[in-house]
N, C-alpha and C positions, 0 to 999 in steps of 0.2 A: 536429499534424493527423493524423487515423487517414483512411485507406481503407476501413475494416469499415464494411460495406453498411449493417448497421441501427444505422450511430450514423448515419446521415443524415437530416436533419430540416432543414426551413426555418426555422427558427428558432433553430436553434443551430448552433455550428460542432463537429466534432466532435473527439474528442480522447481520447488515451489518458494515463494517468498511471502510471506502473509504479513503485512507492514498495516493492516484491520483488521479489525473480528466482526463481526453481528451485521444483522442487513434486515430488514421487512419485506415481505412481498410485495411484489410490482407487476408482476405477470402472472400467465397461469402456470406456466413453468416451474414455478417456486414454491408450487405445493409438492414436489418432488426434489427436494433443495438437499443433497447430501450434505451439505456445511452444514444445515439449520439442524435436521438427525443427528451428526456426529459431535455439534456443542449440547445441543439440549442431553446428549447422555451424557456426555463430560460434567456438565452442569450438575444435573441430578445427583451426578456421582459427588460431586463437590458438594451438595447438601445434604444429603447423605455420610458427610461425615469421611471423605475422600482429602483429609488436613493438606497434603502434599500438591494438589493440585496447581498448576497454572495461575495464574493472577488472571486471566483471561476468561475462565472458566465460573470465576468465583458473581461475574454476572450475567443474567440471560442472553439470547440471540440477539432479540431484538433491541439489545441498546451497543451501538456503533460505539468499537472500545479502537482508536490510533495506537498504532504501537512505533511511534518514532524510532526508538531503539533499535530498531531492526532496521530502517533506513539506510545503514551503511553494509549491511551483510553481502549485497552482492559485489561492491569495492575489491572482498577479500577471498570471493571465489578462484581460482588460479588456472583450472580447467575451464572449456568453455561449456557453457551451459544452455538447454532450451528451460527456459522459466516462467511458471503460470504464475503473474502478478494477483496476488493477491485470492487463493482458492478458498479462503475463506470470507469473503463479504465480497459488495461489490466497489469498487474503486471510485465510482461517479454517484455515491450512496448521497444524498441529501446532507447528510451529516460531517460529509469527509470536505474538508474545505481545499479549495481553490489552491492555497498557496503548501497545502498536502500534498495532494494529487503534481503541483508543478514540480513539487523536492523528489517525489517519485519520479520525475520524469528527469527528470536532472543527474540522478542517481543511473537511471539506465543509460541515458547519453554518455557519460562518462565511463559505459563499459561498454564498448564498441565489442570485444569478443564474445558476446552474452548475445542470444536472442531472447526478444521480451513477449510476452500472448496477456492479450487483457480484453478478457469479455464484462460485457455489459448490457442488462437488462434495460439499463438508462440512457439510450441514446441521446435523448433532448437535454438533459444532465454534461452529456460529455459535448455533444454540440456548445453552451453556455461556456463550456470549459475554453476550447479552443476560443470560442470567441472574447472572453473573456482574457484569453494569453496572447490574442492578435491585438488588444486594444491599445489606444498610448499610456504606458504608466508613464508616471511622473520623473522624466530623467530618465530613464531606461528604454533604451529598443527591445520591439516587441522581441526581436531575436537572439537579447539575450538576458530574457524573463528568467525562462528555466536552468539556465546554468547560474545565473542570481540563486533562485529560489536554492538550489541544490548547493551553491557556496554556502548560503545562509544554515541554510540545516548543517551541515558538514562540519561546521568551521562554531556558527552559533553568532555569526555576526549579524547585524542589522536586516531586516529582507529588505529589498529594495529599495524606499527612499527612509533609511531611517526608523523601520518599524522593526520591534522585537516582538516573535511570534514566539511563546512560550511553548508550544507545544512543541516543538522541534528540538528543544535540547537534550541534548545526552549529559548522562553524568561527567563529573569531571577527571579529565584527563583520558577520556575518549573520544577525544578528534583528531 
């Protein structure tokens, strides 16, 4: 459940999904970055001697941590939800790769009852992206990269032609 003012809507519940952490400045915006405040305390706290903390916490802002594992969270929400992808970093971050960002999107397509909100400081980032999902891969239609890319992560099978992306698996016996 989020607190952020304009995920409130009567019709959906709202909610945050944070599938990254960490992000670098890219605008002037981002000297004002509530995500970047509220890990650097967590942080602090965690070296400081905070043993309990996050695994998430246990490194700075600025280094882009995936949290695959959370990939499938929205699958099991059962209400419908307005949800801010990713309120902790940004989605189209340098770091966060292509066939990430596609499983993320795979994952939302596959829940038609959910509304998804994904801001980005990186538009030229998320343009490459699209273009990058419209291009021909090898054997596959552009049209159905993302539901590839979201089998792939889901399931743990092959991503598209045969390629094992390690980053995307879940422990086992959680698909």
């Amino acid at each position: 459940m989020s607190k952020i003012e304009w995920l409130q809507h009567p019709s959906f519940r709202p909610e945050t999904w944070n599938i990254a952490v960490g992000c670098a400045p890219c605008a002037t915006g981002c000297a004002r970055c509530y995500a970047r405040t509220l890990h650097d305390k967590r942080h602090k706290g965690w070296l400081d001697g905070w043993t309990d903390a996050p695994a998430q916490y246990h490194k700075p802002f600025s280094e882009v941590q995936l949290l695959p594992e959370r990939l499938k969270v929205p699958l099991h929400w059962k209400n419908p939800r307005l949800c801010f992808v990713n309120s902790m970093s940004d989605l189209f971050h340098e770091d966060v790769p292509f066939g990430f960002i596609a499983a993320v999107y795979g994952v939302m397509a596959a829940c038609p009852q959910h509304r998804f909100v994904i801001l980005t400081k990186r538009i030229e980032r998320a343009r490459e992206f699209y273009e990058w999902l419209n291009r021909p891969q090898r054997g596959v239609r552009h049209d159905d990269l993302v539901t590839r890319c979201a089998t792939a992560a889901l399931n743990e099978d092959p991503l598209l032609d045969g390629t094992k992306v390690d980053f995307l698996r879940f422990p086992a016996g959680d698909t």
